[in-house]
C-alpha positions in Angstrom: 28.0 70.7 102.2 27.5 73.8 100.0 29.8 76.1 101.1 32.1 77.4 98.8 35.8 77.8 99.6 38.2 80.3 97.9 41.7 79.0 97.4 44.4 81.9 96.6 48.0 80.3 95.0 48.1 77.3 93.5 51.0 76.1 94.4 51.6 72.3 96.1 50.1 73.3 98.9 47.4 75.1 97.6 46.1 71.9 95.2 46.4 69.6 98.3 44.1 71.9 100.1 41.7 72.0 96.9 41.5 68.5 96.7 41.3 67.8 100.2 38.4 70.2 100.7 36.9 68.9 97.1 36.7 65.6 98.8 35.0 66.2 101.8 32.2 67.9 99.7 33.3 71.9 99.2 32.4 73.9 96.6 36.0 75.2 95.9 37.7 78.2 93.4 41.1 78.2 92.9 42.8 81.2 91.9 46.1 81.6 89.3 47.2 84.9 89.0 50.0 84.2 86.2 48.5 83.6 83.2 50.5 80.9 82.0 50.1 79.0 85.0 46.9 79.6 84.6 46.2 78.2 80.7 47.9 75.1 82.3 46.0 74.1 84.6 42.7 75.1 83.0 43.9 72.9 80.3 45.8 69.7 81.8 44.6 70.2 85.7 47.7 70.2 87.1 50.5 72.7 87.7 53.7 70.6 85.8 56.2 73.2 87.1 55.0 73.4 90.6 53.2 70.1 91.8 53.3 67.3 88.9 51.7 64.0 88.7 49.3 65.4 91.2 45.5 66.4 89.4 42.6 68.8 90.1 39.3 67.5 90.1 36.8 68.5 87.5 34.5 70.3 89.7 36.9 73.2 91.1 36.5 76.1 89.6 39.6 77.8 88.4 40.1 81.2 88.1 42.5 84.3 87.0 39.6 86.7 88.8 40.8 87.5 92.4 37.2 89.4 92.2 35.2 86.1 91.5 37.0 83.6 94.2 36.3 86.3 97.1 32.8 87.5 96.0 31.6 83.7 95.5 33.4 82.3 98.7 32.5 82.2 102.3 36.0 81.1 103.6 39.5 82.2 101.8 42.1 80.3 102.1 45.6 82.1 101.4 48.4 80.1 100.2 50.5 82.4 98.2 54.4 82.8 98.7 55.2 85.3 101.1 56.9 87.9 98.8 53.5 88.2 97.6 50.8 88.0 100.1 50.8 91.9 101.1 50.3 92.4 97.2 47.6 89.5 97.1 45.1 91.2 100.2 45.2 94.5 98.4 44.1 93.4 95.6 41.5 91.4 97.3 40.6 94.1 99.8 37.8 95.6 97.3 36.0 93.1 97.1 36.4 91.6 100.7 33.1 91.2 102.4 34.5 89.8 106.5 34.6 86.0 105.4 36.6 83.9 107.7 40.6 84.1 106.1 43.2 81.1 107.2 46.5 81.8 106.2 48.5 78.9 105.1 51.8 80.9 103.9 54.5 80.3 105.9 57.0 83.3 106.6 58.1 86.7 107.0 57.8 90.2 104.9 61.4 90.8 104.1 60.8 94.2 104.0 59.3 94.7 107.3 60.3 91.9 109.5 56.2 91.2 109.8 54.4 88.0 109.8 51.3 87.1 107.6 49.0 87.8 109.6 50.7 91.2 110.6 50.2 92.1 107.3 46.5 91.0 106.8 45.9 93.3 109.6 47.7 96.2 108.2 45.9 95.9 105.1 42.2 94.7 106.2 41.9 95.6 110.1 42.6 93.8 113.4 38.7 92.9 114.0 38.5 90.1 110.8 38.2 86.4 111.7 41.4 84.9 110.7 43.4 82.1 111.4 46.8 81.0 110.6 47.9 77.2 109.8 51.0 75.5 110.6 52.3 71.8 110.9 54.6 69.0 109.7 52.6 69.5 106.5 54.8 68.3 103.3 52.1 68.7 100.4 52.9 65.8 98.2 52.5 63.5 101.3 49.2 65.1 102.5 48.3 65.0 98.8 49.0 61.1 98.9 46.6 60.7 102.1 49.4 60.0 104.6 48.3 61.0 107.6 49.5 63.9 109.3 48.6 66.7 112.3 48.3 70.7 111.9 47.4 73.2 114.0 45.3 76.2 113.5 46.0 79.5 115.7 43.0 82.3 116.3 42.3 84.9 118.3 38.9 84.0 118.7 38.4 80.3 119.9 35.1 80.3 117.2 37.2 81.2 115.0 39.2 77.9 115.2 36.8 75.3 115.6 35.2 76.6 112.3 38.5 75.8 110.5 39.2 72.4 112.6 35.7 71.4 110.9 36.5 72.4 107.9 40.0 70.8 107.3 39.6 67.7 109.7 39.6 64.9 108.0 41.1 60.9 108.5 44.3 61.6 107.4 44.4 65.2 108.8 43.8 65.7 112.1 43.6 69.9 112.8 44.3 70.9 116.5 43.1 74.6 117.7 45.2 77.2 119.6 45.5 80.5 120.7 49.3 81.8 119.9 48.9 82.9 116.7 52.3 84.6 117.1 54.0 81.8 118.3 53.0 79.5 115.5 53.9 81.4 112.6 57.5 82.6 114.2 57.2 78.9 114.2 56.5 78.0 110.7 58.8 80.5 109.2 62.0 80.1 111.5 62.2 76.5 111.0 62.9 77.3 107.2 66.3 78.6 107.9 67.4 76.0 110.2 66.4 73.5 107.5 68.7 75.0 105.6 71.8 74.3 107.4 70.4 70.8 107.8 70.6 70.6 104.6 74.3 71.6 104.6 74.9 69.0 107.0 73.4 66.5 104.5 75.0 67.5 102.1 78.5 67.2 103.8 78.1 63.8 104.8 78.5 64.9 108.6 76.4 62.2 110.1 72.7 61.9 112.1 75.0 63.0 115.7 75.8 66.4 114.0 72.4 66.7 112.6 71.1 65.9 116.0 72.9 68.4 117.7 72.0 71.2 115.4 68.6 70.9 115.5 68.3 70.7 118.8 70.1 74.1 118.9 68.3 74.9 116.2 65.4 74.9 118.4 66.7 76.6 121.0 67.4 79.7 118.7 63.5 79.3 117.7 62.2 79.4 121.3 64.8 82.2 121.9 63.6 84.5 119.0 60.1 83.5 119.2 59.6 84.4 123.0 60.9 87.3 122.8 58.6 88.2 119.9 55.4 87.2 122.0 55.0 83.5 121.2 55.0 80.9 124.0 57.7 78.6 124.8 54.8 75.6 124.6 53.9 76.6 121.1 57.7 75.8 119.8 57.3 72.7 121.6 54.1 71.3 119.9 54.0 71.1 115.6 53.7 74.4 114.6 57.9 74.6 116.1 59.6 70.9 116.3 57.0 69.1 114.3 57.4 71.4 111.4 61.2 71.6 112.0 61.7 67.5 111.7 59.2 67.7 108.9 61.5 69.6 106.8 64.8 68.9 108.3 64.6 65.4 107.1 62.3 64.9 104.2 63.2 64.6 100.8 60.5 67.1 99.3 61.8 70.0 101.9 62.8 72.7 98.9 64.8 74.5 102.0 66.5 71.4 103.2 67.6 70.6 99.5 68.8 74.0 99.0 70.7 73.8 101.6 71.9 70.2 99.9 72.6 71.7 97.0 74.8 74.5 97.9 77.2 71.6 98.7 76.8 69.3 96.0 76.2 71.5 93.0 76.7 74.9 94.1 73.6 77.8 95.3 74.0 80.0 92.0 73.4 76.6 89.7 70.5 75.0 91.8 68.4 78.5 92.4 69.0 78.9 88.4 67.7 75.8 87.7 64.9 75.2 90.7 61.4 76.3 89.6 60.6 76.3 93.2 60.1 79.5 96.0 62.5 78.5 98.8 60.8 80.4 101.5 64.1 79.9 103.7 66.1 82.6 101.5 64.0 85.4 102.4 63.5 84.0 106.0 66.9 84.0 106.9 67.7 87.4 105.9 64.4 88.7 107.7 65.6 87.3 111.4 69.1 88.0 110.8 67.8 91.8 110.8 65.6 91.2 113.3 68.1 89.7 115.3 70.4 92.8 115.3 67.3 94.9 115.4 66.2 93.3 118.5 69.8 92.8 119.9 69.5 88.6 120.8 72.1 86.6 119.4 71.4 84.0 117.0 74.4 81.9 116.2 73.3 79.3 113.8 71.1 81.8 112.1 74.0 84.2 111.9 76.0 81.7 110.6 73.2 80.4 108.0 73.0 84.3 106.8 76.8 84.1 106.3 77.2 81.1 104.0 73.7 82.2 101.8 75.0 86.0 101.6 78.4 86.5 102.1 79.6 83.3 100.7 81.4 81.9 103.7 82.2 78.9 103.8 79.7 76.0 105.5 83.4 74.3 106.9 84.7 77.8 108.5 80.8 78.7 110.2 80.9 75.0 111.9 84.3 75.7 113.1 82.9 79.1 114.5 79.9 77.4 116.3 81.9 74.1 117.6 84.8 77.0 119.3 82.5 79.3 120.7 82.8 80.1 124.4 81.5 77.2 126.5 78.8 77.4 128.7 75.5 76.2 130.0 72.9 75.0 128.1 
């Protein structure tokens, strides 16, 4: 196809992408900006800490230079963790030429309570052609070829069918919308309600109580996410419960197995010992403040907070959400 792609993090997801869009025909550059990452996968094509068993095909180009991926690409692709994307677009910004930028990182600044894309505009401008991907996505599965479905939100529609082409493929199938807001409230709330899932898992409570949750669980993502601008559709479709199943329930989910873990082998122990980002910590504390911020209550995410930062206990929050004050739903 010739065009070359410019991948930025390569963590699970951003590999899958790599060798998705290797496969279709892409010219693609992955960026590493740790440099022992980086000897790694230059040497043995595969991140061991991050995404094992899972290879990088000899023709991408792999890369410490931020400079070289966006002054040889003509789409960037951003897949970094969220405590570092606002530190990833500055140092891209000097080189930046208006290519097309999907974001693929899923969350909120901690900092400022602002989404990805928030922050792409802060640093580059509200008139760049961006788009922001979102989905019951779980790398190692796409990575396997089992099929799946994403959507990709834009303000411009052109904007979106360029990156439904590009990603579309027969075991991805890429849908286009509009509410960019509403999709990545989506993508990052669902983190910390996989978390408590996970707590649930973890206690042995059963599928009625997991059930239950979620569906509430929901309901404070549609609450939150409407009142930040999204539409109630958009929490409906995969970006909300498709991405909220997705990693409620799947083994692979690093936020649902945190929350796991804080049961079976304690939270200090796992996040010693886990290699992994668990995008979940920071995304609780960020609508907990927004939350108060904003004055809407928020329950479950209240009680989530609670157990991850003040070391209640998961037993005493359920009692506190089953003996609330009755009422509608």
């Amino acid at each position: 196809m010739g065009e070359k792609i410019g991948i930025l993090g390569a963590g699970g997801w951003g590999i899958t992408l790599t060798c998705l869009l290797e496969k279709k025909g892409y010219g693609v550059i992955l960026w590493e900006p740790i440099e022992t990452s980086l000897f790694f996968l230059k040497k043995e094509r595969e991140n061991p800490d991050y995404f094992p068993g899972f290879k990088i095909p000899e023709d991408v180009f792999i890369t410490g230079s931020i400079k070289e991926v966006v002054l040889e690409s003509e789409v960037l692709v951003i897949v970094v963790r969220s405590t570092f994307f606002r530190k990833t677009i500055r140092q891209l910004k000097r080189f930046y030429g208006g290519q097309h930028i999907l974001i693929g990182t899923k969350g909120l600044e901690l900092s400022t309570g602002k989404s990805m894309s928030e922050v792409l505009i802060d640093e580059l401008g509200d008139n760049i052609p961006f788009g922001v991907l979102s989905g019951p996505t779980i790398a190692k599965e796409i990575a396997n070829g089992m099929p799946s479905a994403a959507v990709v939100a834009t303000k411009r529609k052109s904007t979106g069918i360029l990156f439904q082409k590009l990603l579309t493929c027969e075991t991805l199938r890429i849908y286009t919308g509009r509410d960019v807001k509403g999709v990545e409230i989506g993508g990052a709330f669902k983190n910390v309600i996989a978390i408590g899932a996970g707590i649930i898992d973890g206690m042995g409570l059963g599928i009625n109580t997991k059930s239950a949750y979620l569906t509430r669980g929901l309901n404070e993502m549609i609450k939150i996410g409407t009142k930040l601008g999204g539409k109630e559709k958009t929490f409906r479709g995969l970006s909300g419960i498709g991405d909220l199943i997705t990693t409620s329930f799947s083994k692979f989910s690093r936020n649902r197995s945190f929350g796991e873990a804080i049961i079976r082998v304690g939270k200090e122990r796992y996040l010693k010992e886990c290699k992994m980002v668990i995008e979940g910590l920071f995304a609780t504390q960020a609508f907990y403040r927004l939350s108060k911020k904003i004055d809407i209550e928020l329950p479950i995410t209240e009680s989530i907070y609670k157990i991850i930062y003040n070391n209640s206990k998961p037993e005493m929050e359920i009692q506190k959400l089953m003996t609330r004050k009755p009422k509608e739903e």
